[in-house]
C-alpha positions in Angstrom: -24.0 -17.1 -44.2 -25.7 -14.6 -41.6 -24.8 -16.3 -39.1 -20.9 -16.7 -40.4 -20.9 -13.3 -40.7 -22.1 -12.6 -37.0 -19.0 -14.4 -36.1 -16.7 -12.6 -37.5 -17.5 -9.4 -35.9 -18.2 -11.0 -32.8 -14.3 -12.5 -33.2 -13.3 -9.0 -34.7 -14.6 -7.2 -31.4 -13.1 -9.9 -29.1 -9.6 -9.0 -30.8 -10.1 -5.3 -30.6 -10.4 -5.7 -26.7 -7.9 -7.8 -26.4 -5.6 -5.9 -28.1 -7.3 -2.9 -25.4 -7.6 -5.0 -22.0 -4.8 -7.2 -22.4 -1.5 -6.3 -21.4 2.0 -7.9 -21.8 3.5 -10.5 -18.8 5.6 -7.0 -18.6 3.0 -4.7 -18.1 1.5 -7.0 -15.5 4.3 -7.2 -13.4 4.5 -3.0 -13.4 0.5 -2.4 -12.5 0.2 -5.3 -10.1 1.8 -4.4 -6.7 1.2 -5.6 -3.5 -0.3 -3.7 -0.9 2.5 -3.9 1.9 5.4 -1.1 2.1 8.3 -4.1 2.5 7.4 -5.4 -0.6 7.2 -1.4 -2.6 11.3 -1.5 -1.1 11.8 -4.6 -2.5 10.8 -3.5 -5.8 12.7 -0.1 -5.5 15.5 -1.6 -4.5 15.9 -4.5 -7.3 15.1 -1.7 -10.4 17.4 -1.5 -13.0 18.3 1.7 -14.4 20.5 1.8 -17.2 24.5 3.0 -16.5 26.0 2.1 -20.1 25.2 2.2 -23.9 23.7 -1.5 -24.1 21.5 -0.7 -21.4 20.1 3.0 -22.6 19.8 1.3 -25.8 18.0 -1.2 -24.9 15.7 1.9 -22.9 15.3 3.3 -26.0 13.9 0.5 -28.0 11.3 0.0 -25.4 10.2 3.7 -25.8 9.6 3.4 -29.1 6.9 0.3 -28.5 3.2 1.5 -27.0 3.4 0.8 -23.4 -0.2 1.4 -22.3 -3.6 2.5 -23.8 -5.6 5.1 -21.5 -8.0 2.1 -20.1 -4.5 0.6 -19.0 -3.4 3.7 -17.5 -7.0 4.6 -15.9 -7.2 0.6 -14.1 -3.4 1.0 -13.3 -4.1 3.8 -10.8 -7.0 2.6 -9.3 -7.4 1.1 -6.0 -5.9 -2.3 -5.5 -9.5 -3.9 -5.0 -11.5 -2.0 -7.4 -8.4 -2.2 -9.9 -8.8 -6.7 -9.0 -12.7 -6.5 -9.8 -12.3 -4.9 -13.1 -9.3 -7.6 -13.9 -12.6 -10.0 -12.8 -15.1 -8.6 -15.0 -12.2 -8.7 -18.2 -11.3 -12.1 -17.6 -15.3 -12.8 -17.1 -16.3 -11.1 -20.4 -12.9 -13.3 -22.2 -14.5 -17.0 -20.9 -17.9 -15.6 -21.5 -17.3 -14.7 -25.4 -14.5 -17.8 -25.6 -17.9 -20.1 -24.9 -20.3 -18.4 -26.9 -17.9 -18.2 -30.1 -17.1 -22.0 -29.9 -20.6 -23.0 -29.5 -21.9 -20.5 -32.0 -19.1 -21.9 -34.5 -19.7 -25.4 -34.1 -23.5 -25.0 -34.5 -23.3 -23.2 -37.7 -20.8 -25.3 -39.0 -17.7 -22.8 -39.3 -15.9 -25.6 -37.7 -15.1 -27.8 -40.7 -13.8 -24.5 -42.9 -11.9 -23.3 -39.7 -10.4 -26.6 -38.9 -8.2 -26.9 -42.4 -6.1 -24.3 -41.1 -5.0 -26.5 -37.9 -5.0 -29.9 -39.9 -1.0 -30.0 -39.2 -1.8 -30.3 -35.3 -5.2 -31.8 -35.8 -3.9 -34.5 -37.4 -0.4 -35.3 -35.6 -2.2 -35.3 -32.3 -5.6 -37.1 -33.9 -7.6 -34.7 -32.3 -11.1 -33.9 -32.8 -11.5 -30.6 -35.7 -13.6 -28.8 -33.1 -9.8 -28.2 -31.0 -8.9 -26.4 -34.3 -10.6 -22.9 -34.4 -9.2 -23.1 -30.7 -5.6 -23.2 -31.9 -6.1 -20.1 -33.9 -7.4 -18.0 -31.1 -4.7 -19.2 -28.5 -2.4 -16.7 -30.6 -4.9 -13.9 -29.2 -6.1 -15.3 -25.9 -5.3 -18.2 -24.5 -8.1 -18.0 -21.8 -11.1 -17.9 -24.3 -9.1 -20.7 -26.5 -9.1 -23.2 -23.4 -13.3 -21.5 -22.8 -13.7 -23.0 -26.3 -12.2 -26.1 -25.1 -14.2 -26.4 -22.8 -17.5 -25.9 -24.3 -17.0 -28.3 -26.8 -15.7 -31.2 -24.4 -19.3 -30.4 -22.1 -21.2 -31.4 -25.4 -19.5 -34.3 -26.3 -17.5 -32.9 -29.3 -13.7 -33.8 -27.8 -12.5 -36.0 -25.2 -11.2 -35.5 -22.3 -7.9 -36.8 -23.5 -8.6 -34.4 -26.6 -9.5 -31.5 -24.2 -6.3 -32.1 -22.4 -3.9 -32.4 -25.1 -5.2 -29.2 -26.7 -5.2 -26.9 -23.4 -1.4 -28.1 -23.6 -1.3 -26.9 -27.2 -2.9 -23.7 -26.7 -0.6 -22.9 -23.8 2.7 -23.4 -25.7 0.9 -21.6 -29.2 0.0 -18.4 -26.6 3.8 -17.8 -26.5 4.0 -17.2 -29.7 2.2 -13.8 -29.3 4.7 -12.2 -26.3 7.8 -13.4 -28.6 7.9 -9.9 -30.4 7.4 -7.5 -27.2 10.4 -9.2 -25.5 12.4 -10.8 -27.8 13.0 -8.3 -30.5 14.1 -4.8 -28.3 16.3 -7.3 -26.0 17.9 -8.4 -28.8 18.4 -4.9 -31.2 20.3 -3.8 -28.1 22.4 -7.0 -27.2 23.3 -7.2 -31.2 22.6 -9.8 -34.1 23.8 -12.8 -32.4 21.7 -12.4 -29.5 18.3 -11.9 -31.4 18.7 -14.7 -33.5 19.5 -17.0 -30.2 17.0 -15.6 -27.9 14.5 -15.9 -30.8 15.7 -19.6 -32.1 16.0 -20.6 -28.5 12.6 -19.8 -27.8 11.0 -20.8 -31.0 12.5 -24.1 -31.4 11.0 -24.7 -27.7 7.7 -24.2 -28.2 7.5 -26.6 -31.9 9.6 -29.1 -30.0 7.3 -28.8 -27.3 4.0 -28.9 -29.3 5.2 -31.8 -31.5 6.4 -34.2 -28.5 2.8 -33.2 -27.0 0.6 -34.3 -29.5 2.9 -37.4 -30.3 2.5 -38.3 -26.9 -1.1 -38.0 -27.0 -1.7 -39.8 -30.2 1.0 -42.8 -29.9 0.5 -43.2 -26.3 -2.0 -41.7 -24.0 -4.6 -42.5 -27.1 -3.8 -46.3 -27.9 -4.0 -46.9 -24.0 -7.7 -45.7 -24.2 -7.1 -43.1 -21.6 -10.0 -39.8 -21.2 -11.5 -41.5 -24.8 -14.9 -41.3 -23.9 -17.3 -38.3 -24.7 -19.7 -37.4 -22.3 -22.4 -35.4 -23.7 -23.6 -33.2 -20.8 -25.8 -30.5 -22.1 -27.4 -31.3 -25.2 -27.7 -34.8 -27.0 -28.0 -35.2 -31.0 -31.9 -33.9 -31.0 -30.5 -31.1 -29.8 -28.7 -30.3 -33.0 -29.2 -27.1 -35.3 -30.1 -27.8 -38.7 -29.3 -25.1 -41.1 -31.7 -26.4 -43.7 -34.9 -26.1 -41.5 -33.9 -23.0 -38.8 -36.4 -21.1 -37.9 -36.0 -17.3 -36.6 -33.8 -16.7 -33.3 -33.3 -20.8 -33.2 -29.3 -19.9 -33.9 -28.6 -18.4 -31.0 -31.0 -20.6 -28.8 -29.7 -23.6 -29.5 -26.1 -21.6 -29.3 -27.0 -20.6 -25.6 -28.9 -24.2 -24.4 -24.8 -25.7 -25.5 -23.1 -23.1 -23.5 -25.4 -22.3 -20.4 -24.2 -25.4 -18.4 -20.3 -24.7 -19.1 -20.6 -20.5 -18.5 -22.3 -21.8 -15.2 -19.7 -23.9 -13.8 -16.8 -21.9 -14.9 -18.1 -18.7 -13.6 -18.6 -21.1 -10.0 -15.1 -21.9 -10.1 -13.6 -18.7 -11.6 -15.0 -16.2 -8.9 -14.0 -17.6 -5.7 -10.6 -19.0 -6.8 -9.6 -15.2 -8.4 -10.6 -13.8 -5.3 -8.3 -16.7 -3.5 -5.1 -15.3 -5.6 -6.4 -11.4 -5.3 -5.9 -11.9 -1.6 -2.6 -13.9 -1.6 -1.4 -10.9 -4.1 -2.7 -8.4 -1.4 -0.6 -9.8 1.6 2.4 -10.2 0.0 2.8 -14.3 -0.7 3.7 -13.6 -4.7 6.1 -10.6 -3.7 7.6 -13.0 -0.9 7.8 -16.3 -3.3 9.1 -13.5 -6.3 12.0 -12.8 -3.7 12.8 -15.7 -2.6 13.0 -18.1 -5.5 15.6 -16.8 -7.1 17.7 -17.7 -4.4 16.7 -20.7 -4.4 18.0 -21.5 -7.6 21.7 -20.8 -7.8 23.9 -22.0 -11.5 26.9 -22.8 -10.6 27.8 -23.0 -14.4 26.6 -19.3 -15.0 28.8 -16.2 -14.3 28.4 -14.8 -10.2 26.5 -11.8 -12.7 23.6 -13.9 -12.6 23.2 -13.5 -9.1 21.9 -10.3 -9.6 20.8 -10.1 -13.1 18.1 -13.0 -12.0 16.3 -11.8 -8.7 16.1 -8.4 -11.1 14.3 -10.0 -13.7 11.6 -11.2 -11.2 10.2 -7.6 -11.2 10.5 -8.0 -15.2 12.2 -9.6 -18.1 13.3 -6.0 -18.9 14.4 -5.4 -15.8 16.6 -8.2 -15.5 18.4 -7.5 -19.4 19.0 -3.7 -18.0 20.7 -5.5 -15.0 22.5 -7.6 -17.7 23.3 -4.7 -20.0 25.0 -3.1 -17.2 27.4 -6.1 -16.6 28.0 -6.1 -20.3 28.8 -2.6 -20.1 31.5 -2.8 -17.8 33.2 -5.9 -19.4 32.1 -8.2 -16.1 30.2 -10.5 -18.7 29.9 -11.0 -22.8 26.4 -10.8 -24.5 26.4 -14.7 -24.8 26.8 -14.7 -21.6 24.0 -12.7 -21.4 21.6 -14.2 -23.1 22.2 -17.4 -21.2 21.7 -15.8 -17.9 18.1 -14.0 -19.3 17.0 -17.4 -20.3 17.6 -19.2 -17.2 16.4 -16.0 -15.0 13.1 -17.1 -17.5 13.1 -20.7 -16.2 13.0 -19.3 -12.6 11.1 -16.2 -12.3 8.5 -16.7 -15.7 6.6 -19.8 -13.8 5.5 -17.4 -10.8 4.0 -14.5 -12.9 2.1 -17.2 -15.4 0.6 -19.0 -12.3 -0.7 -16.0 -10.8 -2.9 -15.1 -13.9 -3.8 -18.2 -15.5 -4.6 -20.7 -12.1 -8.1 -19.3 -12.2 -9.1 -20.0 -15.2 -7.5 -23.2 -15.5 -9.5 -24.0 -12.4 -12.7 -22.5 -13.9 -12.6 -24.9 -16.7 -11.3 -28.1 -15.5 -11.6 -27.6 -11.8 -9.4 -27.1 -8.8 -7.9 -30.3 -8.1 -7.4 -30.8 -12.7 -7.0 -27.3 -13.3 -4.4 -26.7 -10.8 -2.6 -29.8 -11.8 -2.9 -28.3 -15.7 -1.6 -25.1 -14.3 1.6 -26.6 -12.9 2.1 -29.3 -15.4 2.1 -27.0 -18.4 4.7 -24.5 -16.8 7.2 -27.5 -15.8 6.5 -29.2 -19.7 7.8 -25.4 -20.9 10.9 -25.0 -18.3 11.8 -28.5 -19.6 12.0 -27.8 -23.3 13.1 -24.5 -22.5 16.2 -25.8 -20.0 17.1 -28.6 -23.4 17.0 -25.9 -25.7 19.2 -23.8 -23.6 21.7 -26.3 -23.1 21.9 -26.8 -26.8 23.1 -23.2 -27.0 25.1 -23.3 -24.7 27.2 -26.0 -26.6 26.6 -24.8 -29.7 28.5 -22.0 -28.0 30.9 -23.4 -26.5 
């Protein structure tokens, strides 16, 4: 029971600095900027300000959400290298904690309580109940839900088929937690009809998403034998912590001889590949991919509107609805019209911003050549159910 309790504040505190450190995909795109004076024009120049009703609505709804704590306003203003290494030590302190907490509940056998919470996914992806308590903290952080992962897979708890399947899990479950800050002021200004599409569009993408997943995994990728084996690479059965016979400070030993090989490797992949993405961010290559991929994804189905309302929403989903409140405004576009635009502009512009911050520590815990192909792979599985459930609207629609 102490050591339940220890836990639970360590989980408590872990969620009060989230809620601190973290910001919104949003907020991200408004504190990171690049460090060349074409790409500050670019960004002045694509800015939405609101000319009509829809859009100062829509101004006003975001004013009335918290847009930054003082920490977030005190790293926003610092320099763009000293401003990277505290983003490093944050993301550092997350995987450190996401390790420790897994180990720590699996050795004082929190696991199996935990676990009968994520039976439903558990079970339809026969997966492993150590993946469970990870499911639950993807809603807070999906980078110390995949650390969890990850420790458990390194002592021979989950697969690798197991460890796969669930990183794709806790990426589509992490969505769930942005769904209020964009979904909900977009659509009180747009009106009724848009919330309940943006929001139905959205959520039906991520169950459909999660189900087909594990489904896959269980009926296919599991009866073929593929990643079934577990390689136990820290710690074998001796190594075990038995709550009957513990002796003093053997908790948190035994939690630290599971998690001291993972935190080593990850913090050997997770340094040098941050500071690989600091420096692309620092000569320009996401500003120059944010503007030119829009272009290079033209609708011929969608109103010319979207021409505009798209390479807008590269600087931010916001952005991009002003743009699109300011059509609506005019009468150059209808709010269904709207929403179908803003989701597609998502497809396009969503991918580039996710990369950026999760690569490294998908590379951290499965390494470059998996984690990268992770990375990639789980933003193409969510612009496919995303594209089928817009096309559904759409003829629902029409």
């Amino acid at each position: 029971m102490r050591q339940l309790v220890l836990i639970l504040i360590s989980a408590a505190l872990l969620t009060c600095a989230a809620n601190t450190l973290a910001a919104t995909p949003s907020q991200h795109s408004a504190i990171v900027a690049t460090a060349t004076t074409s790409s500050a024009q670019v960004e002045k120049s694509r800015r939405a300000t609101p000319e009509g009703q829809t859009g100062k609505t829509l101004a006003a709804e975001r004013k009335k959400r918290p847009t930054s704590s003082a920490y977030t306003r005190w790293k926003r203003h610092l320099p763009y290298w000293p401003r990277k290494g505290v983003m490093l030590a944050e993301l550092l302190a997350y995987i450190i904690i996401g390790v420790l907490i897994g180990q720590a509940l699996e050795v004082s056998g929190c696991v199996r309580w935990l676990s009968v919470l994520t039976l439903p996914l558990t079970g339809l992806g026969r997966l492993s109940r150590e993946a469970g308590p990870a499911f639950l903290m993807a809603f807070q952080s999906g980078a110390v839900a995949n650390s969890m992962l990850a420790s458990h897979r390194d002592t021979g708890q989950i697969s690798n088929r197991e460890l796969y399947t669930s990183i794709y899990v806790v990426s589509a479950l992490s969505l769930f937690a942005h769904l209020p800050t964009f979904i909900v002021p977009i659509g009180l200004a747009f009106g009724w009809e848009a919330t309940a599409a943006l929001f139905g569009v959205r959520v039906v993408a991520i169950i459909a998403q999660i189900v087909v997943t594990l489904l896959v995994s269980r009926l296919i990728v599991l009866r073929l034998g593929i990643g079934e084996q577990h390689e136990v690479r820290v710690v074998d059965e001796t190594d075990a912590y038995q709550p009957r016979h513990r002796k003093r400070g053997t908790f948190w030993a035994t939690v630290w001889k599971r998690s001291r090989f993972t935190l080593t490797r990850l913090i050997v992949y997770l340094i040098p590949t941050f500071v690989v993405m600091a420096g692309l961010e620092y000569y320009g290559a996401f500003a120059w991919l944010a503007q030119e991929m829009p272009g290079l994804f033209t609708f011929d189905f969608l109103p010319v509107q979207s021409l505009v309302v798209i390479p807008a929403q590269a600087l931010s989903l916001y952005n991009g609805a002003i743009a699109a409140a300011n059509f609506i405004d005019s009468g150059a576009i209808t709010t269904q019209q709207a929403v179908i635009i803003i989701l597609f502009g998502s497809m396009v512009t969503a991918p580039l911003r996710t990369l950026r911050h999760a690569l490294p520590t998908y590379v951290a815990i499965l390494g470059p050549r998996p984690g990268l192909i992770m990375a990639v792979s789980a933003q193409v599985l969510r612009m496919m159910f995303l594209l089928v459930c817009t096309l559904g609207l759409m003829s629902f629609w029409s």
